[in-house]
C-alpha positions, -999 to +999 in steps of 0.1 A: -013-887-249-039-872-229-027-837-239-031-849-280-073-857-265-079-830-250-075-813-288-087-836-311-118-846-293-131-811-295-118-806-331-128-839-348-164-835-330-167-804-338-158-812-372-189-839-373-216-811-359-230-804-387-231-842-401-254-852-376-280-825-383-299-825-352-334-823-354-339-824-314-323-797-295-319-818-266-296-844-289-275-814-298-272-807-261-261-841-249-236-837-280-219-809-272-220-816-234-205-844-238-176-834-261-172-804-236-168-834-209-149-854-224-123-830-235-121-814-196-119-854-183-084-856-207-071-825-202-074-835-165-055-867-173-032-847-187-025-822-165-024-850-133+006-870-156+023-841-164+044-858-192+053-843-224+040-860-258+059-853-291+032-849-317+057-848-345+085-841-359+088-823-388+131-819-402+141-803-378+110-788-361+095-807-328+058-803-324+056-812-289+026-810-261+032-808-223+018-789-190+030-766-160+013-744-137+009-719-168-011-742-190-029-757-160-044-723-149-048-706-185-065-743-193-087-744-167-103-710-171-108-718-206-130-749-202-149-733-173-160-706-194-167-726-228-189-747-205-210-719-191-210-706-224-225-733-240-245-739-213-261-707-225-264-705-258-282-739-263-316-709-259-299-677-273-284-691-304-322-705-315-331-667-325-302-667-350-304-698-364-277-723-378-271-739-342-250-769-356-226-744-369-222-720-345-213-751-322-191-767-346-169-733-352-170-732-307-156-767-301-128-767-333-118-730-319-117-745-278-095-773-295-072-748-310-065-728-276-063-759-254-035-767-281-018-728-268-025-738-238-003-771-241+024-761-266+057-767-255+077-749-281+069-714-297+066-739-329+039-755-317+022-728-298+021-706-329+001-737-349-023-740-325-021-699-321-033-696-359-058-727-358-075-705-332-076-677-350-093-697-383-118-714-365-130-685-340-135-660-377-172-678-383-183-674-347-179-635-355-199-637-391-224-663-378-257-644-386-243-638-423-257-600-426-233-575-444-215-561-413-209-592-397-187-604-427-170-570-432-167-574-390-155-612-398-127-600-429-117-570-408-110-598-373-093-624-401-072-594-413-055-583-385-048-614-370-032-625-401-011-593-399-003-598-362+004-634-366+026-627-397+049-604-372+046-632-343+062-652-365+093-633-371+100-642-333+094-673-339+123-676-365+148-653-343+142-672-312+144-708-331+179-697-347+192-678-317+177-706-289+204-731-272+170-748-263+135-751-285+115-762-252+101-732-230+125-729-204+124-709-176+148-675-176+147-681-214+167-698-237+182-673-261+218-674-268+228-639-264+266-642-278+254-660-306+238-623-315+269-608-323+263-577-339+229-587-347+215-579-313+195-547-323+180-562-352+170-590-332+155-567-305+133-553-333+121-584-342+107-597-306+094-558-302+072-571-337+065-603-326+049-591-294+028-564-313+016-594-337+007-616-306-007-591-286-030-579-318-054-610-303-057-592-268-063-555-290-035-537-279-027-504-295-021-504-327-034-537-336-069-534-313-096-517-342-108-553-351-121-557-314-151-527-316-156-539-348-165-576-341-186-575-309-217-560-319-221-575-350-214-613-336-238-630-313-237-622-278-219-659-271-192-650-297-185-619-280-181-632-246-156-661-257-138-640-281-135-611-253-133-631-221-112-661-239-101-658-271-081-626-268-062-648-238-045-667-263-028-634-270-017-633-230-004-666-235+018-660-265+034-630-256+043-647-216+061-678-233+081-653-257+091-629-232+095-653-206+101-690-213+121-682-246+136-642-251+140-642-210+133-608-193+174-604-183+179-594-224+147-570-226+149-552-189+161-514-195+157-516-233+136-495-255+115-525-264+102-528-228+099-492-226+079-486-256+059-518-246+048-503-213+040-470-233+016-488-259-001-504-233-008-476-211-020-457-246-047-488-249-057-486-212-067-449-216-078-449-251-102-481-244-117-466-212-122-432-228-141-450-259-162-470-238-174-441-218-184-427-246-201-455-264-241-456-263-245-492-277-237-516-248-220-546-265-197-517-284-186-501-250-182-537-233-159-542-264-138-512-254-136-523-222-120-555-233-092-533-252-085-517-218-083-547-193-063-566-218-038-542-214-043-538-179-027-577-183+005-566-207+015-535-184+018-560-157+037-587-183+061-557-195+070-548-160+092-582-163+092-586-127+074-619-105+050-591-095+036-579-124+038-614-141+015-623-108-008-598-112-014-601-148-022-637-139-046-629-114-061-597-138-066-633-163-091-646-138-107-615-133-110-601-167-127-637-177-149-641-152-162-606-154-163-599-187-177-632-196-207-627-178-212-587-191-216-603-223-235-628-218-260-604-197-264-581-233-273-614-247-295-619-226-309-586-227-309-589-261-327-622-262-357-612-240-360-575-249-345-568-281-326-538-268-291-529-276-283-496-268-275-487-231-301-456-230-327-480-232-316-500-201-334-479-178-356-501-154-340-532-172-329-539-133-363-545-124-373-566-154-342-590-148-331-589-117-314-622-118-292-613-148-283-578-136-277-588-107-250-608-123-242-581-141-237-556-113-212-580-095-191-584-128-189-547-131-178-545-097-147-561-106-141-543-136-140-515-115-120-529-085-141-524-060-129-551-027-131-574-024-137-584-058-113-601-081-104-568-099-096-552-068-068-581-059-054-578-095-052-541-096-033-541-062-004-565-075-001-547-109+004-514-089+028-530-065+042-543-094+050-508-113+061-490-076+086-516-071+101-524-107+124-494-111+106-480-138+110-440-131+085-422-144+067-452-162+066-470-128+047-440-115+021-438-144+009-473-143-008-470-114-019-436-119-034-447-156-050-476-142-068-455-113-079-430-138-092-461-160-108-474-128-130-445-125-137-443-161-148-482-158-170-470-130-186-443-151-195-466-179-209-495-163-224-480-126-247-461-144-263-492-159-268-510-127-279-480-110-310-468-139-312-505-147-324-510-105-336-473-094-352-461-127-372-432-113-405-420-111-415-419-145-409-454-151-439-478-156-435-506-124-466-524-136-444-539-164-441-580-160-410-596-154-389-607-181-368-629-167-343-649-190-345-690-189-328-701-161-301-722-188-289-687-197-291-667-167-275-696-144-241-695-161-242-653-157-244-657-120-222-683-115-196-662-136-201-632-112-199-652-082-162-667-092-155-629-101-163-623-060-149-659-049-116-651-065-115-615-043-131-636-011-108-663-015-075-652-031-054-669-008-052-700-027-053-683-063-023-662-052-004-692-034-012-714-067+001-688-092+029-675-073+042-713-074+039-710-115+052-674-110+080-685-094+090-709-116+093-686-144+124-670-132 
């Protein structure tokens, strides 16, 4: 039952945000705060029960909610950064305008991916999967100019078009399962194939193209450059650090809890899996270094590290399932606070582009400071989180038998490293050492402590998960385990 609250309350009060038309911004704040506490108190609940709820059933499909190590870390991570987030955008949302929405469309989108989170069945984790997808489209068009709702149409088209292919899994793996449930090893009943087995490999090759559309892996990533600079800086940072985990989620309880990773190992569909993400790793890197507007090359970035993620999932070994996990935490942390540094840029100083940075360091320490740890991790620099991930996904592809593709993992993510450190270094180090013709006399423009709080405490998880990895590994290689 818990599991059914931690959804609703966010949806149905998010629904009622813009009924209550707020004319006090602190009444808005205690609002969302508490919804935000309310649904992290039953998720709790839930989590401590651990008992499945059926939600419904409809013929002879079971909508039914539940928790295991998975959903407790992926959950977790979410409400930690929706909190910060909306911590900060109580201040940076007033320059745009049309608060109540922007917070309505953030809690009905949080109760959609706690719903991924807690699916039990590809069923009901594909409801919840497109429910996320509807709600997070107005956070993108939110200032309502004419390349925000081309941005907007172009996010709602392909996720439509990558959902349409997730749900050709979902019908294979609902005929061909001896059990609906995520179970795992899989539950696909191979002889029941018969001659159909190619066919059927097609279809979970499609499906995890569809899913993986949300977490902008090649050919399904455009929409992800596209959306971030047009969409407010706290859009950006849930849809990159967040959102596009819903994605993650989707493609580990296909290959793992339903298709099982003994029927894909040594096919052409893990193969050409590998090679797709390894194409988005180098393309992303190689478009953010090359991207002079900051939000548009921290969107880049995003298409990389996500696939950082899948190369590790595709290796379909505990290793690389572990190190995607821990890549998760990373990614979120880190890129969560990038973006919400630009919007806090943005808010005090108007400036988007990262040639006008220079000095920016000594204007906001604080939030660059932030900023600098975050890319730190990006880069994988120890002990930051990034570097721990990084290391496991290597292992990972030297120890899965891949030939050749085993081998250019880790050489594409090394080269990608130092591709991350050329795009973001230079920022921290113009943004703090600006030269001589820089004017010092310039006053501090600080951003409101409400905004730049949640930026360091983002970068200081991003260095407590490298400082203290002991437990995150021990915790995930539980959940890692039981996968197999």
């Amino acid at each position: 039952m818990f599991y059914l609250l931690a959804i609703l309350i966010p949806l149905i009060l998010g629904a009622l945000t813009p009924i209550w038309k707020f004319e006090k911004g602190k009444a808005r704040v205690v609002y969302v705060l508490t919804s935000l506490g309310l649904t992290a108190v039953s998720a709790g609940l839930g989590l401590a029960s651990g008992e499945d709820f059926l939600l419904a059933r409809l013929g002879g499909v079971t909508l039914l909610l539940g928790a295991d190590g998975l959903s407790c870390f992926f959950a977790s991570l979410i409400l930690l950064a929706w909190i910060l987030t909306a911590i900060f955008t109580f201040r940076y949302i007033a320059h745009t305008g049309g608060d109540d929405r922007f917070f309505a469309f953030l809690l009905l989108t949080l109760g959609g991916l706690l719903g991924v989170c807690f699916a039990r069945n590809m069923v009901t984790l594909y409801l919840f999967f497109a429910c996320a997808t509807l709600f997070s489209m107005p956070l993108v068009l939110h200032e309502g100019t004419k390349e925000s709702i081309a941005a907007a149409l172009k996010y709602l088209f392909y996720s439509v078009g990558g959902a349409f292919l997730g749900l050709l899994g979902v019908f294979a793996v609902y005929h061909y399962s001896t059990d609906h449930e995520f179970v795992p090893g899989g539950t696909l009943d191979v002889s029941a194939l018969g001659d159909g087995k190619n066919l059927f490999l097609v279809m979970i090759f499609l499906a995890v193209i569809g899913f993986a559309t949300k977490a902008g892996m090649f050919p399904m990533h455009a929409w992800l450059p596209t959306a971030h600079p047009v969409a407010p800086a706290s859009a950006s940072a849930v849809l990159s650090g967040v959102i596009t985990k819903a994605g993650v989620i989707a493609v580990i309880r296909l290959v793992y809890y339903t298709v099982g990773i003994e029927f894909l190992k040594g096919t052409w569909v893990q193969t050409t899996w590998i090679i797709l993400a390894l194409v988005t790793v180098f393309m992303g890197s190689m478009m953010a270094y090359h991207e002079k507007l900051l939000k548009k090359r921290l969107a880049y970035s995003t298409v990389s590290n996500l696939s950082y993620i899948l190369a590790g999932l595709f290796t379909l070994t505990p290793e690389g399932l572990l190190g995607a996990l821990l890549h998760v935490a990373a990614h979120l942390t880190a890129k969560t606070a990038l973006f919400l540094t630009a919007g806090a840029i943005i808010y005090k100083t108007g400036k988007t582009k990262v040639d006008e940075l220079t000095g920016i360091g000594k204007e906001m320490p604080a939030a660059m400071w932030g900023f600098t740890f975050a890319s730190l991790s990006l880069v994988g620099i120890p002990p930051m989180a990034g570097f721990i991930s990084k290391w496991h996904l290597a292992s990972a592809a030297l120890g899965a038998e891949l030939g050749v593709l085993g081998v250019m993992i880790p050489v594409i993510l090394l080269v990608s490293a130092l591709l991350t450190a050329g795009y973001l270094l230079p920022i921290v180090i113009h943004g703090f050492f600006p030269g001589k013709d820089y004017d010092y006399s310039r006053p501090k423009t600080e951003a409101p402590a409400s905004m730049t709080a949640p930026i360091l405490i983002l970068a200081a998880l991003a260095l407590g998960f490298g400082l203290a990895a002991s437990p995150l590994v021990s915790f995930l290689a539980s959940a890692v385990t039981s996968a197999f």
